[in-house]
N, C-alpha and C positions, 0 to 999 in steps of 0.2 A: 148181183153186186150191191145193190139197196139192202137186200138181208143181210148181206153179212157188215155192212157199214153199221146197220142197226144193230146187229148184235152187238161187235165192239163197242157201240156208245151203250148201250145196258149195263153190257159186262162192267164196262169203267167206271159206272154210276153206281153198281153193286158194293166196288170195289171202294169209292171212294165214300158212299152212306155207310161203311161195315168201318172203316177208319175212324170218320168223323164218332160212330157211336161208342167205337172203343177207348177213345181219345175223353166222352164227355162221360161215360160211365164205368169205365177204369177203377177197377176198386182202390187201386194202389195211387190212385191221384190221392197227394195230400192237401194241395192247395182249392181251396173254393177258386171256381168261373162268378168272377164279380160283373165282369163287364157284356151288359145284354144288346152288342151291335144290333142295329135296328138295318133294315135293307137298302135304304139310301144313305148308310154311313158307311164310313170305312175309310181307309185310307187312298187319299185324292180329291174326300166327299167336302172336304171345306168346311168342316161340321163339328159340334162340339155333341159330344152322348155324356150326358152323367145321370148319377141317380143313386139311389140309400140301398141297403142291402144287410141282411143281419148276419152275422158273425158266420154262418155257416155256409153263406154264397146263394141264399132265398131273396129274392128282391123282393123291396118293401113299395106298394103301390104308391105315389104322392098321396097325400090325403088319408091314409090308413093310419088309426090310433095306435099309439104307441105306448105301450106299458111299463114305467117305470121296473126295475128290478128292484132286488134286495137295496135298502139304502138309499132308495130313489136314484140309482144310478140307471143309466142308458149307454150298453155299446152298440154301437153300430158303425158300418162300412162304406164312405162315399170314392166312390168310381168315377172317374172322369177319365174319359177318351176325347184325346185331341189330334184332330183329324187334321189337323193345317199346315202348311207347308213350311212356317217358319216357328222358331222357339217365342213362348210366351210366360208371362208370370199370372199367376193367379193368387188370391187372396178366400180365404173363409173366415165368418164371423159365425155366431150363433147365437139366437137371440129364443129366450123364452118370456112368454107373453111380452115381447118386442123390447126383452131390456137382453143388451148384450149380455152373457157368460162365460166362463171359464171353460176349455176344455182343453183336453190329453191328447196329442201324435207326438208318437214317439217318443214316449216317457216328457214330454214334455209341455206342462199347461201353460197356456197365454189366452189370452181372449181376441186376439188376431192369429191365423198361423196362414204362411206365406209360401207358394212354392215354383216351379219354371218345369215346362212342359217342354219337351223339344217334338218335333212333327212325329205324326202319327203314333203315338203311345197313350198308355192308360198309365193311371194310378190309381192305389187304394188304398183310401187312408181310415183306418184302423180308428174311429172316436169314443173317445171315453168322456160321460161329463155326467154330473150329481146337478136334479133339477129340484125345486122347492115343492114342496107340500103343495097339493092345492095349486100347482102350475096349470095350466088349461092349452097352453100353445106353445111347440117348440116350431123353429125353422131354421136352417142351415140355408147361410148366405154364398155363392161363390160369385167372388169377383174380379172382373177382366183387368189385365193391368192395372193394380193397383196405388203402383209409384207414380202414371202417368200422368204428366200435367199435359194439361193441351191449349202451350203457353203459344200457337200460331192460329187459336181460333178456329180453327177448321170444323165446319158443322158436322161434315161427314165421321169426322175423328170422334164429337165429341157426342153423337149419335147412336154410334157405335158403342160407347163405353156407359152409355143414359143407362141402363137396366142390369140386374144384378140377375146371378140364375138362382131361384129358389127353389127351396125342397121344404112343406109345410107339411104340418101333420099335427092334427089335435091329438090331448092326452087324457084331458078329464072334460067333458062336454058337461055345460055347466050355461044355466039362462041366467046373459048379461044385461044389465043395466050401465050402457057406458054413458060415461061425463063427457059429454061432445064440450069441447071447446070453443065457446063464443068467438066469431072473426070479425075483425076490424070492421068488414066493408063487406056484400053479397050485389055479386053482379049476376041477374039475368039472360043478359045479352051482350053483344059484343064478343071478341077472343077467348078462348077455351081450350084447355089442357087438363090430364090428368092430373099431376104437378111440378111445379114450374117454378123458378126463381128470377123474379127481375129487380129494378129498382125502385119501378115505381107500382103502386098497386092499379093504375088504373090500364097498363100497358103488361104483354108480354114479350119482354125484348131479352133476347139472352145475354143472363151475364155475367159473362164467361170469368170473368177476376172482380174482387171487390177488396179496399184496405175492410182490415177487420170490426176498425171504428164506422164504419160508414152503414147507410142506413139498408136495408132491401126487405120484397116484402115477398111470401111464401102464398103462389096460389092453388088450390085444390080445387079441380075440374070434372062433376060428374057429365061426359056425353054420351053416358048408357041411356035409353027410356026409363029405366024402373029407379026409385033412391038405393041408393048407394051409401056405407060407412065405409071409410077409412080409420086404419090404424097408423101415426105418421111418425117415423123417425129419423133423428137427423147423425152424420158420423163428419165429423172431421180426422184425417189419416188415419180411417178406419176404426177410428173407436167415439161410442156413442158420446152425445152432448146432448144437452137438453135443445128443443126444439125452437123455443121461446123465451131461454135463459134461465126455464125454473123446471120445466115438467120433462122428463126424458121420454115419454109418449105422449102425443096430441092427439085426441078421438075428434071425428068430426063427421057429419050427416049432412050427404047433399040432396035435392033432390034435380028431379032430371033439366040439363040446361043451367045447372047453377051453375055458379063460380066463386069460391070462399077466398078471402084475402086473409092471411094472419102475417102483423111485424114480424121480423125476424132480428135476432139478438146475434150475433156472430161471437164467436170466441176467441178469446187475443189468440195471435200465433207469435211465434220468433224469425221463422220462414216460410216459404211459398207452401202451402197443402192445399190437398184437394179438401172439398167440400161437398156434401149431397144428403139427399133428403130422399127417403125411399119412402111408399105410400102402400101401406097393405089392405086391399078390399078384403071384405067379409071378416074384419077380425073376429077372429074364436068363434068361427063357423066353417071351418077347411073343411072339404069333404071328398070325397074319391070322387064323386059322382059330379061335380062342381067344380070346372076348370077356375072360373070365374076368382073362387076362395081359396085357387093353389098357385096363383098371381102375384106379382107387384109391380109395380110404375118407379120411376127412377125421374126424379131432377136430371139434368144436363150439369156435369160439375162446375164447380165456382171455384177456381184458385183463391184460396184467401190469402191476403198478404200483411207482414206487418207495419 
């Protein structure tokens, strides 16, 4: 009885590895397999899978250099599988050497493009974008409900939505000399974060709405042992602003246990937006091998008001 139970599970498993292969090498498939389910995702898994992919359904490692085409154009494929049980919207930006750009879904260019996931499904969206001469760093931003204000304060809520998913990938490696931006104030000790937005520079209190006139101050937290650079940039309703009211990236050098303070300038609004400040370790040093350089940190958002 054992034999023959075994056989049947063989035979099934014949049956169904000879489908599965016919299915993934199908010559008459026209469509590229974009999306590389990992084993603890799938639908139920509570889980988000994304990742970059080139045009003909080869997935692109994080951290793998990427070579301009004719033109200095780049297409490529990002795939997102949403594993969760309810609908979501998501947002992507794209930023080379951390200044927003222009790009193409769907015949159509903006420098934000926006879209709504319903439970467990993928998408692939199809990008088109022209980078500059002598560019050194692209990265494709997604990000989590984008419209959402999280006007009841909810730590959990606003925890949750602190970190953006990135996809980094150097283009031209190139030894930098960055302009670290001088900060107001360097604290050794006391409270520490990666980065952080409060009121006062000598506390870290969240906070969570501020009028646009009012003052608050930006801190940058190495709690690695070894120094640390950041690259820092700030977005109000997803489109970039300067960080400081003048530079649209702030470099900054910490070493281990520091804590940087820089003012922050806020940008008028007319109504409620979100606000946030993302932090990129290792700028123009992304590497495959280097999770650390295919990273970033996320402010807690700020509703700004006018």
């Amino acid at each position: 009885m054992k034999k023959k139970t075994r056989l049947w599970f063989l035979t099934a498993l014949v049956i169904v590895l000879a489908g599965v292969s016919l299915y993934l090498f199908d010559p008459t498939q026209t469509e590229p397999l974009y999306a590389d389910i990992q084993p603890d995702s799938g639908k139920g898994s509570n889980t988000i899978s994304y990742g970059l992919y080139e045009p003909d359904g080869k997935i692109i490692d994080n951290g793998t250099v990427l070579t301009p085409g004719p033109d200095n154009r780049i297409t490529k494929v990002l795939s997102l599988s949403h594993f969760i049980e309810v609908d979501r919207k998501y947002g992507l930006v794209v930023l080379e050497d951390f200044k927003q750009i222009p790009f193409t879904v769907d015949g159509k260019t903006q420098t934000f493009y926006s879209f709504v996931m319903t439970p467990n499904k993928t998408i692939n969206l199809k990008i088109d974008l022209t980078v500059s001469d002598g560019v050194q760093e692209l990265d494709y931003l997604i990000i989590k409900k984008p419209e959402y204000l999280v006007t009841d304060q909810d730590i959990e809520k606003a925890s949750a939505l602190q970190e953006a998913l990135p996809l980094r990938f150097p283009i031209n490696r190139q030894d930098n000399s960055l302009n670290y931006a001088v900060p107001a104030q360097t604290f050794t000790s006391g409270p520490n974060d990666n980065v952080f937005i409060s009121r006062q520079a000598e506390e870290l209190k969240i906070l969570f709405q501020s009028k646009d006139d009012e003052p608050a101050y930006l801190s940058v937290g190495n709690i690695q042992k070894q120094d640390v650079d950041y690259a820092l940039v700030a977005f109000q309703n997803w489109e970039q602003v300067p960080v400081d009211g003048q530079q649209p990236v702030l470099f900054t050098k910490l070493k281990p246990g520091e804590r940087a303070v820089y003012p922050l300038q806020f940008p008028g609004t007319d109504a409620e937006q979100n606000y946030q400040i993302f932090a990129f370790p290792k700028p123009f040093q992304v590497d495959r091998k280097d999770y650390a350089s295919q990273h970033l940190y996320g402010t807690l958002r700020t509703i700004l008001q006018p």
